[in-house]
PyMOL Python script that loads the backbone (N, CA, C, O; Angstrom):
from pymol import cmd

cmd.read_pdbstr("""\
ATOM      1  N   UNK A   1       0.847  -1.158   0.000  1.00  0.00           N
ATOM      2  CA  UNK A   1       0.000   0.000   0.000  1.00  0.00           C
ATOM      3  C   UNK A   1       0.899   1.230   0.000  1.00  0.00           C
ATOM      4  O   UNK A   1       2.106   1.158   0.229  1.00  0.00           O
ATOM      5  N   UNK A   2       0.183   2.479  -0.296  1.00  0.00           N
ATOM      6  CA  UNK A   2       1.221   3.251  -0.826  1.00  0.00           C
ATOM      7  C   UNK A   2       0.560   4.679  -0.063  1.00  0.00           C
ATOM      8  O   UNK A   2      -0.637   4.948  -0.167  1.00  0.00           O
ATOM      9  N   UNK A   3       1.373   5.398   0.586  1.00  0.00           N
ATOM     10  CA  UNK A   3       0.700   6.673   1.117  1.00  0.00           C
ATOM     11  C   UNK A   3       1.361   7.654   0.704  1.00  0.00           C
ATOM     12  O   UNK A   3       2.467   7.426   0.213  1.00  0.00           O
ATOM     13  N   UNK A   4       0.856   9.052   0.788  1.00  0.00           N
ATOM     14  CA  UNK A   4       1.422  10.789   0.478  1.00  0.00           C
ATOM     15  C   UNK A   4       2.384  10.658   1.328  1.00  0.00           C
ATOM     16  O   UNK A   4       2.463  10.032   2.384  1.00  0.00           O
ATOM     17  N   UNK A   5       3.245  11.438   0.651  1.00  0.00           N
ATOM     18  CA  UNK A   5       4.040  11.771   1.787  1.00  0.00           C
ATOM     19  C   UNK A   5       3.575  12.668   2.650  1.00  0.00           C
ATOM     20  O   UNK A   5       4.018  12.465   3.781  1.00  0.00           O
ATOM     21  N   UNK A   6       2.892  13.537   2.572  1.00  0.00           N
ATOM     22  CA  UNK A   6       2.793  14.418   3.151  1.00  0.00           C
ATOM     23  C   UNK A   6       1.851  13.627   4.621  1.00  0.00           C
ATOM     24  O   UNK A   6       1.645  14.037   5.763  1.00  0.00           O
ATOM     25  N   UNK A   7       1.531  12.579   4.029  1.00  0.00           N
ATOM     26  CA  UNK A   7       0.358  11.709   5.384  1.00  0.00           C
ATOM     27  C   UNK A   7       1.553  11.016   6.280  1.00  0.00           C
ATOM     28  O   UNK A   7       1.670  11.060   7.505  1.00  0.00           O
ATOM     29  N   UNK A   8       2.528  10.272   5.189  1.00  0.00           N
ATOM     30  CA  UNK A   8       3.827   9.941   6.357  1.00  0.00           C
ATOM     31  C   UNK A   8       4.508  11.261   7.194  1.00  0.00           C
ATOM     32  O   UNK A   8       4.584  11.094   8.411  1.00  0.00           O
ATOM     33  N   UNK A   9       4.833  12.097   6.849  1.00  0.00           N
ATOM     34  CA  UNK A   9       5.393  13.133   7.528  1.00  0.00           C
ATOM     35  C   UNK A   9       4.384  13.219   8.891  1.00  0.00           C
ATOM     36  O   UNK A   9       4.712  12.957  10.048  1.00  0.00           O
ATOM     37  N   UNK A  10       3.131  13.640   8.428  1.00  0.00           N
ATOM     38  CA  UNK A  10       2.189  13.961   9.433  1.00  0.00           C
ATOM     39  C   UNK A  10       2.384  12.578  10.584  1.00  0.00           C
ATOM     40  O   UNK A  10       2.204  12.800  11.781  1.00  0.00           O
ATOM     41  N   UNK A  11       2.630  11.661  10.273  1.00  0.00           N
ATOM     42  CA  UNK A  11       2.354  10.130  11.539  1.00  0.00           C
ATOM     43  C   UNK A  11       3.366  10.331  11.605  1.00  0.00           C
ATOM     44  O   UNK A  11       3.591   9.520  12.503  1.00  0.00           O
ATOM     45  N   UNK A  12       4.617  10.906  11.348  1.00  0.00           N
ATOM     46  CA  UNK A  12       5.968  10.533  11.717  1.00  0.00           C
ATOM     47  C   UNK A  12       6.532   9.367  11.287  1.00  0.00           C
ATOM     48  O   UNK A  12       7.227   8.700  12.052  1.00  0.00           O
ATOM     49  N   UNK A  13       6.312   9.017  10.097  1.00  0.00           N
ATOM     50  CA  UNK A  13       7.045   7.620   9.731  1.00  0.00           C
ATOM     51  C   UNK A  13       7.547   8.072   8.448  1.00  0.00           C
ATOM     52  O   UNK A  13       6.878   8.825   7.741  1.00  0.00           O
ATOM     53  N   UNK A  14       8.864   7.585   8.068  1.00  0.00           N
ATOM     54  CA  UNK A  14       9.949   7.920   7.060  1.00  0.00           C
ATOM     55  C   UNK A  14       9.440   6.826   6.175  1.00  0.00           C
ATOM     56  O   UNK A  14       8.845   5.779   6.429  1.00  0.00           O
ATOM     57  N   UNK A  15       9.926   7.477   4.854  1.00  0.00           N
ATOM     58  CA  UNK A  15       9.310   6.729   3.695  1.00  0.00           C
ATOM     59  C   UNK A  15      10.446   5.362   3.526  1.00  0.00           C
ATOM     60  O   UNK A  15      11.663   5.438   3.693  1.00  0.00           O
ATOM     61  N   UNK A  16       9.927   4.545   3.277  1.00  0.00           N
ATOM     62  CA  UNK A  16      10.527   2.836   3.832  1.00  0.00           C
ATOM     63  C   UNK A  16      10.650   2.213   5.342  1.00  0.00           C
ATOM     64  O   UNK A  16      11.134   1.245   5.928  1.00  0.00           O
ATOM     65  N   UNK A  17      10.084   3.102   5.523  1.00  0.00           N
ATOM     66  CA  UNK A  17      10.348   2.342   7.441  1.00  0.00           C
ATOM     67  C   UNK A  17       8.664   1.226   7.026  1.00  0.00           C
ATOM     68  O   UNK A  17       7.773   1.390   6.193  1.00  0.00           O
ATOM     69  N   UNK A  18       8.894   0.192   8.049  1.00  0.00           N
ATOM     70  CA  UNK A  18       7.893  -0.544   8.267  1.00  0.00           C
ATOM     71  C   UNK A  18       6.097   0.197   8.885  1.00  0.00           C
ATOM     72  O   UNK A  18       6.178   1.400   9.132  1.00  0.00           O
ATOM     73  N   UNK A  19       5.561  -0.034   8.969  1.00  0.00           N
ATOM     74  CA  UNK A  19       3.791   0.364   9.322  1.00  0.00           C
ATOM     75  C   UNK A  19       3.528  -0.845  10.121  1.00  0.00           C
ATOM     76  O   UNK A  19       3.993  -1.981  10.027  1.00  0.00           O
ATOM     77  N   UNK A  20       2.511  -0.235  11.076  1.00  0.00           N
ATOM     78  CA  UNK A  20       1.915  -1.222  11.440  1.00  0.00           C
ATOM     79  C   UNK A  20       0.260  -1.032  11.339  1.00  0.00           C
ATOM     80  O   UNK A  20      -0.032  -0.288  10.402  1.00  0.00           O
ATOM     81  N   UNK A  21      -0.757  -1.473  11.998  1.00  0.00           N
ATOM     82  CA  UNK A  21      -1.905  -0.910  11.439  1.00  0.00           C
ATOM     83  C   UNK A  21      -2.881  -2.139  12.588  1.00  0.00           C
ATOM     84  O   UNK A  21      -3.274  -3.290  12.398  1.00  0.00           O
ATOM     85  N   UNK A  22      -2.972  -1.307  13.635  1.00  0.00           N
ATOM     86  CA  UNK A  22      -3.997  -1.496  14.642  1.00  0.00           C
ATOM     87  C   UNK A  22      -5.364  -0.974  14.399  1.00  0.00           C
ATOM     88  O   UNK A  22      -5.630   0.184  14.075  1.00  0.00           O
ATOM     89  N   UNK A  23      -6.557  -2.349  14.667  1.00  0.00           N
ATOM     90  CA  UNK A  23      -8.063  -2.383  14.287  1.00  0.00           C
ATOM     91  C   UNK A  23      -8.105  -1.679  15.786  1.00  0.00           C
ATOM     92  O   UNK A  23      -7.418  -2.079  16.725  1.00  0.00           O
ATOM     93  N   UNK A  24      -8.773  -0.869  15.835  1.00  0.00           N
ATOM     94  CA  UNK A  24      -9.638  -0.476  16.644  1.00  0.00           C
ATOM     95  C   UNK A  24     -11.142  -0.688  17.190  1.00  0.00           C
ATOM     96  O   UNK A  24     -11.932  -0.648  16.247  1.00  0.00           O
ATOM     97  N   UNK A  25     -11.547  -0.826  17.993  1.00  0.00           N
ATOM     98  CA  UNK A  25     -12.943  -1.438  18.095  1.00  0.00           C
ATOM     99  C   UNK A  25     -14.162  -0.840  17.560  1.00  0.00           C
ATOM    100  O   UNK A  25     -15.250  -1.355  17.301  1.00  0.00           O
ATOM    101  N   UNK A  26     -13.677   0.554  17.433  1.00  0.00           N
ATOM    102  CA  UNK A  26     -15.081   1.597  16.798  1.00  0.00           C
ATOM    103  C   UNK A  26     -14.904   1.916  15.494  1.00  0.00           C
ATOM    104  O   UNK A  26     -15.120   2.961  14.878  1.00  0.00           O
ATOM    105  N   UNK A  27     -14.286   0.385  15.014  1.00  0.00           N
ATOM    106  CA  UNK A  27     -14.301   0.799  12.995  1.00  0.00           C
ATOM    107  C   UNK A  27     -12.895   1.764  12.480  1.00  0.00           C
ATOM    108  O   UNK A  27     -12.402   1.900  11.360  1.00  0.00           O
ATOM    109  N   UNK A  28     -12.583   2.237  13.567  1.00  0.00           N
ATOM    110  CA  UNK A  28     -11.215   3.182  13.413  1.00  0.00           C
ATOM    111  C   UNK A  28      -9.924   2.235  13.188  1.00  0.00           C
ATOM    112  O   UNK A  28      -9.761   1.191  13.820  1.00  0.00           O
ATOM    113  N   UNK A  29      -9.030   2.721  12.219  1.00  0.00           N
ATOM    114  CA  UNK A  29      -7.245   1.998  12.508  1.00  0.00           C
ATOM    115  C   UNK A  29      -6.813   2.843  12.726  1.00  0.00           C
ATOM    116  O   UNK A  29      -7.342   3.937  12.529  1.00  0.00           O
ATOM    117  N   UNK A  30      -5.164   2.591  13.444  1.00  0.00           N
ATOM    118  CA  UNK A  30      -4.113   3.507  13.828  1.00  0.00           C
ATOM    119  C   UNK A  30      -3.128   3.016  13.136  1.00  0.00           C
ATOM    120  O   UNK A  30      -2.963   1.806  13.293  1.00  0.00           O
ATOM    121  N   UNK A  31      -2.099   3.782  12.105  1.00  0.00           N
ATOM    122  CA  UNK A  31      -1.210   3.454  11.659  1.00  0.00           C
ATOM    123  C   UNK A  31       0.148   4.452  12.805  1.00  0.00           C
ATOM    124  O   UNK A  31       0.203   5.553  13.351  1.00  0.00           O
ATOM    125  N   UNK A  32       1.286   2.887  12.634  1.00  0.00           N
ATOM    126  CA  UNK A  32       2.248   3.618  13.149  1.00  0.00           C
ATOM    127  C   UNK A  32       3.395   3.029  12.837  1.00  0.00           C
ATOM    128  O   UNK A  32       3.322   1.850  12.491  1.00  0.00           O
ATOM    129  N   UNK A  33       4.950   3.794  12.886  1.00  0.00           N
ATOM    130  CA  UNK A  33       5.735   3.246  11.997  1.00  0.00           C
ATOM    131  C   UNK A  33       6.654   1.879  13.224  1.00  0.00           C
ATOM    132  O   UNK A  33       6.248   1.920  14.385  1.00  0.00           O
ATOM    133  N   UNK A  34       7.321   1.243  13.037  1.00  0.00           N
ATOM    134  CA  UNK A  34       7.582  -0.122  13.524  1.00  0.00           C
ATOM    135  C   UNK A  34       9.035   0.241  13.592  1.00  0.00           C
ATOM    136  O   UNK A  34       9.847   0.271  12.667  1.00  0.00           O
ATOM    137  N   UNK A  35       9.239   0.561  15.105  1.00  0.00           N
ATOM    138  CA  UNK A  35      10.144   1.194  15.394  1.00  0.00           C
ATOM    139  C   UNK A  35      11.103  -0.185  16.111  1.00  0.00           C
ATOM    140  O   UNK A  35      10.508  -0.894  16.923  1.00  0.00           O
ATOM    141  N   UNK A  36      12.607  -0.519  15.767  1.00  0.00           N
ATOM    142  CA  UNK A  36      12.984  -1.708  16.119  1.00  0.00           C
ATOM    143  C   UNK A  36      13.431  -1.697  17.298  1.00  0.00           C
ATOM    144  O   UNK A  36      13.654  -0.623  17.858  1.00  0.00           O
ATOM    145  N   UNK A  37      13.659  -2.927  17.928  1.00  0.00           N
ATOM    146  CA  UNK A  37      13.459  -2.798  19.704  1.00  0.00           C
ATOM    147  C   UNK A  37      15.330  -2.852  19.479  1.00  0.00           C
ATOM    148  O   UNK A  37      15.902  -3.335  18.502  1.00  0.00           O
ATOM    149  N   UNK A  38      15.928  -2.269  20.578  1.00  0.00           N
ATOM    150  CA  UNK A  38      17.248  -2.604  20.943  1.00  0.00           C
ATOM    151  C   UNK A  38      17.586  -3.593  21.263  1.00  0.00           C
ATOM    152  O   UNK A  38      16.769  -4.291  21.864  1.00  0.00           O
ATOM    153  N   UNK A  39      18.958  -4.121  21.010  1.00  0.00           N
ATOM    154  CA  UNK A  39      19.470  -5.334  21.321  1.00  0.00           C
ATOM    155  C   UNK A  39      20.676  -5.153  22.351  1.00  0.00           C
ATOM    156  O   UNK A  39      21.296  -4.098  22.482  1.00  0.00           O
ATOM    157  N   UNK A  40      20.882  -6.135  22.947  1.00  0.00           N
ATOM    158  CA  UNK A  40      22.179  -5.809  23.990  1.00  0.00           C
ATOM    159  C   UNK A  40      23.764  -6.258  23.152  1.00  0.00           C
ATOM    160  O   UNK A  40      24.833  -6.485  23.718  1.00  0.00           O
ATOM    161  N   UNK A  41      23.510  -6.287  21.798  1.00  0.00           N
ATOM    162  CA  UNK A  41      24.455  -6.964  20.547  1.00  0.00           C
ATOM    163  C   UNK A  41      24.815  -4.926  20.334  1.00  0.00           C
ATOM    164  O   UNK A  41      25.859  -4.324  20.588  1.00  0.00           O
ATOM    165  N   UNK A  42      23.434  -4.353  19.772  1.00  0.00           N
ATOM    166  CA  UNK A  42      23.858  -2.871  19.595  1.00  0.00           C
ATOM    167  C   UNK A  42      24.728  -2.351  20.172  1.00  0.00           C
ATOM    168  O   UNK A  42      25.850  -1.932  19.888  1.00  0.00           O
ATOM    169  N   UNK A  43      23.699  -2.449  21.614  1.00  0.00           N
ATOM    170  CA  UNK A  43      24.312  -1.475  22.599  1.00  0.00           C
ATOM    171  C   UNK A  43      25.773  -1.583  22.766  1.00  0.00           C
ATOM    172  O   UNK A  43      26.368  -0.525  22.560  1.00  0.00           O
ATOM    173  N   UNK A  44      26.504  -2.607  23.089  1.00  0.00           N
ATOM    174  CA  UNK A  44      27.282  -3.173  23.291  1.00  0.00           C
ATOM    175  C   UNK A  44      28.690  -2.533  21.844  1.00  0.00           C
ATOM    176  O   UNK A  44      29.827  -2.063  21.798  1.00  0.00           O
ATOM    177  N   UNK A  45      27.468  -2.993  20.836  1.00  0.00           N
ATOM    178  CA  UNK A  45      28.671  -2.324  19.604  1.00  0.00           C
ATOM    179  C   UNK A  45      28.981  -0.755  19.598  1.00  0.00           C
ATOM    180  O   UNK A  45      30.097  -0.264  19.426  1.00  0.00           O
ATOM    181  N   UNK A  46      27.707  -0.008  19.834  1.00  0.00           N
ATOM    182  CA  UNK A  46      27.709   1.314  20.336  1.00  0.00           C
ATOM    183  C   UNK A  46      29.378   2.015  20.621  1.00  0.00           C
ATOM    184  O   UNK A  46      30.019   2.765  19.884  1.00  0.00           O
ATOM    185  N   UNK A  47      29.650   1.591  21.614  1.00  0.00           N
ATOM    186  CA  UNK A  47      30.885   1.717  22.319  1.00  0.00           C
ATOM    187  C   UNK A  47      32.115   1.073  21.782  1.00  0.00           C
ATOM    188  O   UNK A  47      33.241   1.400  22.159  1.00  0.00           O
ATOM    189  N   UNK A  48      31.892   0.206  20.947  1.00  0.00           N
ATOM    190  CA  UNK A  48      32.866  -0.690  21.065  1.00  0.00           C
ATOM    191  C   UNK A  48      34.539   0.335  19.987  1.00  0.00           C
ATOM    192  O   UNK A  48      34.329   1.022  18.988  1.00  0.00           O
ATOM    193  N   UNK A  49      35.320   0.211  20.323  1.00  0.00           N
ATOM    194  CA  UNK A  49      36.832   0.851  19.850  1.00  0.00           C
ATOM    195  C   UNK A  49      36.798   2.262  20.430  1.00  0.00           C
ATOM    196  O   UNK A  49      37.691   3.076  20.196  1.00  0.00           O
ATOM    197  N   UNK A  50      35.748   2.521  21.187  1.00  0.00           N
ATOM    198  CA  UNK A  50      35.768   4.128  22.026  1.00  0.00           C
ATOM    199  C   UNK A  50      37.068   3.990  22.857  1.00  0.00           C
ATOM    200  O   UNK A  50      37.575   5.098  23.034  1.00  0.00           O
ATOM    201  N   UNK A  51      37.462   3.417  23.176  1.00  0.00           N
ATOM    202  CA  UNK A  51      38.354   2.995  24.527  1.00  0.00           C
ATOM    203  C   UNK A  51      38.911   2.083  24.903  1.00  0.00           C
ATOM    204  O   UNK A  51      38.329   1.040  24.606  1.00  0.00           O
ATOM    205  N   UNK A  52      40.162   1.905  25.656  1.00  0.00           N
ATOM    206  CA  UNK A  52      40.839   0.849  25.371  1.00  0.00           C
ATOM    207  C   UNK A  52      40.971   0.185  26.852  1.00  0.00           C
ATOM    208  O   UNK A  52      41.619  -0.844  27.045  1.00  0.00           O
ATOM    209  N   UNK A  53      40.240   0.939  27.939  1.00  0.00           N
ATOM    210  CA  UNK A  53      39.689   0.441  29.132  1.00  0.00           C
ATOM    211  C   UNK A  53      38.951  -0.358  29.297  1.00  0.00           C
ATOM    212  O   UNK A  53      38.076  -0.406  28.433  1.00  0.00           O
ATOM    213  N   UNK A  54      38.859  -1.446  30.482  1.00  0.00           N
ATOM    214  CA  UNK A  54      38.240  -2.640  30.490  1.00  0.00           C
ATOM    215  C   UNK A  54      37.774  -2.256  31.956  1.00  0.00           C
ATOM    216  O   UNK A  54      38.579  -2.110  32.876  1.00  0.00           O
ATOM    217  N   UNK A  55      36.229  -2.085  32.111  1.00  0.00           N
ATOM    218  CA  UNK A  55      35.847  -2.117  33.141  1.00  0.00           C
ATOM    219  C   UNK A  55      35.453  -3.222  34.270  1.00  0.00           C
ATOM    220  O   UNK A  55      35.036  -4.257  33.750  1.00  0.00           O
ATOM    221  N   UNK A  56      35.485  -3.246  35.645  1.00  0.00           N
ATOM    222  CA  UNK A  56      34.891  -4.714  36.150  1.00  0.00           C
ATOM    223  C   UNK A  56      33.384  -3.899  36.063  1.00  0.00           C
ATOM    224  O   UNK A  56      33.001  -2.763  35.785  1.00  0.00           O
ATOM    225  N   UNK A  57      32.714  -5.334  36.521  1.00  0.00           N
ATOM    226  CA  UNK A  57      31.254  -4.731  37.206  1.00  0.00           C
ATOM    227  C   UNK A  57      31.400  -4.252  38.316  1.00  0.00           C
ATOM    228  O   UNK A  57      30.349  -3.621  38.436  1.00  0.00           O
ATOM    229  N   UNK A  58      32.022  -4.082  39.325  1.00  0.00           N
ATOM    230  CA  UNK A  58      31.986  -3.032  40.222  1.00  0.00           C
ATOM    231  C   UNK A  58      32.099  -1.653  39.973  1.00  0.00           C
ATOM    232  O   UNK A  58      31.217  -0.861  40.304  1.00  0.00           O
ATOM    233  N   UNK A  59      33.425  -1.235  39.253  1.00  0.00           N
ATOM    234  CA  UNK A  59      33.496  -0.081  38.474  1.00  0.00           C
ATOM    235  C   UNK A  59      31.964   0.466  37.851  1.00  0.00           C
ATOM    236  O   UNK A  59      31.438   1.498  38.269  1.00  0.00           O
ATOM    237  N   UNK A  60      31.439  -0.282  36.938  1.00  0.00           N
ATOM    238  CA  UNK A  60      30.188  -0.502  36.216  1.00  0.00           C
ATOM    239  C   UNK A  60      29.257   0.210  37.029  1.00  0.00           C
ATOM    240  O   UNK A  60      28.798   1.316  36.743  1.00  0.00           O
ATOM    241  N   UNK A  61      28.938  -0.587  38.254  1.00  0.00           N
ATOM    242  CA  UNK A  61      27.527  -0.947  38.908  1.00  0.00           C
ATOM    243  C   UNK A  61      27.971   0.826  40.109  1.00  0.00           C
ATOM    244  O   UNK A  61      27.116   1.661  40.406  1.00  0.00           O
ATOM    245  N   UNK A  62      29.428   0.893  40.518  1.00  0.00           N
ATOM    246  CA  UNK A  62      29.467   2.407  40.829  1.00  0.00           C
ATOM    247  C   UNK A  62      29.242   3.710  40.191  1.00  0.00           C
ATOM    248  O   UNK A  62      28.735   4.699  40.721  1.00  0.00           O
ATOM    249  N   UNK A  63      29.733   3.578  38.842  1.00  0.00           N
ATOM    250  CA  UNK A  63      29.556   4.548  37.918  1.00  0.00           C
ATOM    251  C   UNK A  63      28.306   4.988  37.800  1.00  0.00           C
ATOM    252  O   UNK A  63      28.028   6.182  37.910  1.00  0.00           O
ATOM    253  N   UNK A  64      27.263   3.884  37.518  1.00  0.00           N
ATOM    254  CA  UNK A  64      25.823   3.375  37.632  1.00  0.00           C
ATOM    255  C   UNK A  64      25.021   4.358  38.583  1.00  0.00           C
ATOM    256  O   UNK A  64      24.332   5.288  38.165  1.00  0.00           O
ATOM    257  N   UNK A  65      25.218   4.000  40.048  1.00  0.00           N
ATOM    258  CA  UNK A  65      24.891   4.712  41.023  1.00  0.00           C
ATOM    259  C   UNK A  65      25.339   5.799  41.254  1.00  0.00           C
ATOM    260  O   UNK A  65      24.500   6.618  41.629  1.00  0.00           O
ATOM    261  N   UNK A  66      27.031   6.369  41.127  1.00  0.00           N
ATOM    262  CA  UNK A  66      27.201   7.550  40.971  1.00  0.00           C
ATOM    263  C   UNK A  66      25.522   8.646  39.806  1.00  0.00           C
ATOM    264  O   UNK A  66      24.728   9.505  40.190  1.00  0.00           O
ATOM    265  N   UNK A  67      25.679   8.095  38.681  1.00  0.00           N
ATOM    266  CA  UNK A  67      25.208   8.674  37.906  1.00  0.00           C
ATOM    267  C   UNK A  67      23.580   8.678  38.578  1.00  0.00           C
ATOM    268  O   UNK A  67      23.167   9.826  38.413  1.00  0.00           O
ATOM    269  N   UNK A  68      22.802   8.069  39.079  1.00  0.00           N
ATOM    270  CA  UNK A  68      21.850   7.842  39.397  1.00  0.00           C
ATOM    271  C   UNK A  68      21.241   8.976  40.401  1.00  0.00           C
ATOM    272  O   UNK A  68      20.219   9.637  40.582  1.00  0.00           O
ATOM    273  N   UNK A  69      22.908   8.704  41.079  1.00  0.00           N
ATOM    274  CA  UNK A  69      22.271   9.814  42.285  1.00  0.00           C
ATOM    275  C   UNK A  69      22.582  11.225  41.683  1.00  0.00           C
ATOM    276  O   UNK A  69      21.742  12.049  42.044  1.00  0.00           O
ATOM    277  N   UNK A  70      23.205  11.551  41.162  1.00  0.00           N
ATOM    278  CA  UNK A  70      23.288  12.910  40.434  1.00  0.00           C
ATOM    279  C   UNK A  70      21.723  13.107  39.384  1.00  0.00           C
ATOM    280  O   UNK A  70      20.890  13.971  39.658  1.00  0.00           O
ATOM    281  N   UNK A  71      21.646  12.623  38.790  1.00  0.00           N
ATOM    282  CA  UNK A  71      20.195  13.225  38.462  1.00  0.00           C
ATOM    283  C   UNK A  71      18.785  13.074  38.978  1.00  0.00           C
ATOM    284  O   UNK A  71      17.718  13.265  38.396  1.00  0.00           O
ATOM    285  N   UNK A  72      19.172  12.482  40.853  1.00  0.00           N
ATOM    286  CA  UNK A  72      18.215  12.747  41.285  1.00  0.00           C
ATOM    287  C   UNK A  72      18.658  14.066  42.651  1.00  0.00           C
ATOM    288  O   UNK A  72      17.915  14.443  43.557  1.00  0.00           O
ATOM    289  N   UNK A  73      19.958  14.479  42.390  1.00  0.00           N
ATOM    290  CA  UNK A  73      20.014  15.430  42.602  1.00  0.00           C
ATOM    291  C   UNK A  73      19.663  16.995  41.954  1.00  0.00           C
ATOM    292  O   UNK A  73      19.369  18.113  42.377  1.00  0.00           O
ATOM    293  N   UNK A  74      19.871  16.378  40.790  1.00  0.00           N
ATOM    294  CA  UNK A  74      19.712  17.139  39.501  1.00  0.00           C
ATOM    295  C   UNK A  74      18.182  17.947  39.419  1.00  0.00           C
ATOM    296  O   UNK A  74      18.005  19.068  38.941  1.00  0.00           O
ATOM    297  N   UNK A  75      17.194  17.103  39.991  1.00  0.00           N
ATOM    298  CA  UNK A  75      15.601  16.981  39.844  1.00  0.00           C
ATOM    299  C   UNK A  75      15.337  18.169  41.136  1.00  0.00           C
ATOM    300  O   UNK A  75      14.604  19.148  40.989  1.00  0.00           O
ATOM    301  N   UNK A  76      16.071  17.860  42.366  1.00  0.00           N
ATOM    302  CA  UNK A  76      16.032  18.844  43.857  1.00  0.00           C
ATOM    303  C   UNK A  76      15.581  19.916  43.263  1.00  0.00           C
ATOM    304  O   UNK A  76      15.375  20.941  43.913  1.00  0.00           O
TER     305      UNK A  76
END
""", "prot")
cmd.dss("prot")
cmd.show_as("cartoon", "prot")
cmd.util.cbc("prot")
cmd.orient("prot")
């Protein structure tokens, strides 16, 4: 199926991205674009040759909480 662009712009979906297209119960659909879920393969690549440091999980899980508590200081 084929839409205006100007109707993709309006839903926010880029021309070739996937659609999805939820029935609604009152005869209505919702189209929306099929946004892909993250993987811990990404994330992971994200970073990867940034740095030549090797963290433990302690380091990790402090950094973690450092950061945590700063933007709920941040919020005060």
């Amino acid at each position: 199926m084929t839409f205006r662009k100007d109707v993709l712009q309006h839903l926010g979906i880029k021309p070739g991205e996937r659609i999805e297209l939820d029935l609604l119960p009152d005869g209505r659909g919702m189209l929306k674009a099929v946004r892909p879920k993250g993987t811990m393969d990404s994330f992971v690549g994200l970073l990867a040759g940034r740095t030549d440091k090797v963290a433990s999980l302690d380091e990790i899980s402090e950094a973690t909480a450092d950061g945590w508590s700063q933007a709920r200081a941040d919020k005060k």
